[in-house]
N, C-alpha and C positions, 0 to 999 in steps of 0.2 A: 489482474494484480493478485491472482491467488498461486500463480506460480511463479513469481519474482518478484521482489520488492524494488527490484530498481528501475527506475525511471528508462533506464538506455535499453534493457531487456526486453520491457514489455513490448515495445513494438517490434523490435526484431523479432522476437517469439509470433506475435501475431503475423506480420508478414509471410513468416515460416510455415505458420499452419494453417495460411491462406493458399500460399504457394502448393502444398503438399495435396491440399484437397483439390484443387484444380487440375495439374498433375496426373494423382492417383483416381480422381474421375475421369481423366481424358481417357490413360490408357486402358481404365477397366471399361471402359465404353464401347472400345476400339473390338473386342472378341465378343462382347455383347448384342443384344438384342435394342437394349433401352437407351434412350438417351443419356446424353452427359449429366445433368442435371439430379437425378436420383442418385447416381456414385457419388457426385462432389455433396452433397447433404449430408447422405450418411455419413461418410468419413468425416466431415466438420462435426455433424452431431459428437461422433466418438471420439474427438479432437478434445471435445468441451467434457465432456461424462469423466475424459481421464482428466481434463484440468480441474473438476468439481473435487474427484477423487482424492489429487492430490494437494488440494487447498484445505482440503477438512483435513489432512492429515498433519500439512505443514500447523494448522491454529489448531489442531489438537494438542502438539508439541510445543505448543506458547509460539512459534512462530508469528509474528504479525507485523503490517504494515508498518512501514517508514514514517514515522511522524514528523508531521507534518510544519514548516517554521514556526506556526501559529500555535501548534500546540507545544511546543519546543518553550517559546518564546513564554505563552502560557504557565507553563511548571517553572521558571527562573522566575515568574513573578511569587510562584507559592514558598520559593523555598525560604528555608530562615536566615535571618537578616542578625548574625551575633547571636543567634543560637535561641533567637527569639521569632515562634512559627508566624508565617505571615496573615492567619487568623487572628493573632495576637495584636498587631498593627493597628493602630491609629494614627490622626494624624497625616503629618509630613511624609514618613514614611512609609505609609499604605498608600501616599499620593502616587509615587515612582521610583524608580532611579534615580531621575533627574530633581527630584525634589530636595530640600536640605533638609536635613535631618537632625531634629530636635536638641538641643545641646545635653550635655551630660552632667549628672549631679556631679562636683568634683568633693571628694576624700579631705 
């Protein structure tokens, strides 16, 4: 998740750079001495060092994770209700939504 926020991406990215280290192990294998296994590491290793890379660069620049329903769902609970903060709240209306809400002095 440090180089996509989206849900659909992340696995096609990993697949991809599952794929490419298997791959670019086989054929660096193939003119070599050593077996497949030491090529396909490193290049996963360096797969990962450049996704570290470019996750700290993505949340340096405020970049960050897709939140989450819960936390989504979460912040509509805090917001203000008639311009009044939902700290402020007692009551009916710090019960829910779905609660009634207090009647109003009338004028």
């Amino acid at each position: 998740m440090r180089v996509s926020a989206s849900p659909v991406m992340v696995p096609v990215l990993s697949v991809a750079f599952a794929v490419a280290s298997v791959v670019g192990g086989t054929l660096l294998s193939i003119g070599g001495t050593l077996p497949i296994s030491p090529y396909v590491t490193t290049i996963s290793f360096l797969i990962y060092v450049i996704c570290r890379v470019l996750g700290r660069g993505r949340t340096g620049r405020g970049w960050v994770r897709r939140a989450s329903a819960a936390t989504v769902l979460a912040d509509v609970d805090r917001m203000p209700i008639d311009g009044v903060p939902a700290s402020g709240l007692s009551g009916a209306r710090a019960a829910g939504p779905r609660a009634e809400a207090p009647e109003r002095p009338r004028k």
